[in-house]
C-alpha angles and dihedrals in degrees: 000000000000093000094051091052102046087051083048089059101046119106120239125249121250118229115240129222126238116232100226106229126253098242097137125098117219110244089242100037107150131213094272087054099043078047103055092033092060088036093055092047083053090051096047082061129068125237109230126179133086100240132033099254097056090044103134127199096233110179101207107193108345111090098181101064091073082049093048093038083058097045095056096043076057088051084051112041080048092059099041082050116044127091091243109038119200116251100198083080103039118061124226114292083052099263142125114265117252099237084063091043097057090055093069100074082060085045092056100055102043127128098249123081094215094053085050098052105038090046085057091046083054100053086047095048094043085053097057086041094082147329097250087051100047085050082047094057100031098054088056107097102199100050084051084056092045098055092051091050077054093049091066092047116133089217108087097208086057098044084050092048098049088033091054092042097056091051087057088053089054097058093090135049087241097058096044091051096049084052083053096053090043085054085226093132086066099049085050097050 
């Protein structure tokens, strides 16, 4: 009887409800807000890894930025690849801006093969975008190292991805001279 009274006592537990997470993209969402969106999911991860070449995008407890950080890779390869591309994201001179451009080197070592890959179809199709925004990639070091360390990936959509990138950097003396000062043709030969 003493059982029954004390369940009897005990309050009963609310139900709580679940936030639904943010993983849309507004329609006319701009480069600043592509940006912060993908930098925030980032951020949401750890950076594990001694040196600066084995440093892995590991997301800990939160399974929707892989799903965001996708989603905005998707925002951006439709824009570099549609007829008409949006120029709330691109500036100007019809490139990306650099704030979007110095996440990839974190994209393309991240964990997820799908992160991996889809940030490597991005730098190829940004460099056949235009000229000012193949010079644009290919002068940035990192994302160069990067896409080597993406070459020898055991994965083969991210080897494809990195191998046919590089090709499309390749498509203009620029780019091909920036592969010759990064030394990246050799490592590749």
């Amino acid at each position: 009887m003493k059982m029954e009274t004390r369940l009897q006592k005990m309050p009963k537990k609310k139900k709580s409800k679940r936030r639904i997470p943010f993983t849309s993209i507004p329609e006319n969402a701009d480069g600043n807000t592509i940006f912060a969106l993908t930098l925030a999911s980032i951020v949401r991860s750890s950076i594990n890894g001694d040196t600066h070449s084995q440093k892995k995008l590991k997301l800990q407890d939160n399974t929707h930025s892989p799903f965001l950080i996708k989603k905005c890779l998707d925002r951006l390869l439709h824009c570099l690849l549609s007829p008409s591309p949006n120029h709330l994201i691109l500036t100007a001179h019809l490139t990306l801006p650099s704030h979007i451009i110095s996440l990839f080197p974190l994209l393309l070592t991240s964990g997820y093969t799908e992160i991996k890959s889809k940030s490597a179809e991005i730098v190829g199709a940004a460099a056949l975008f235009s000229l000012e925004m193949n010079e644009q990639v290919a002068s940035d070091l990192d994302i160069l190292k990067t896409l080597m360390s993406a070459l020898a990936s055991p994965e083969k959509t991210i080897a494809i991805a990195a191998c046919n990138a590089f090709l499309d950097l390749c498509t203009t003396s620029i780019g091909r001279q920036q592969l010759l000062k990064s030394s990246s043709l050799e490592h590749l030969v």
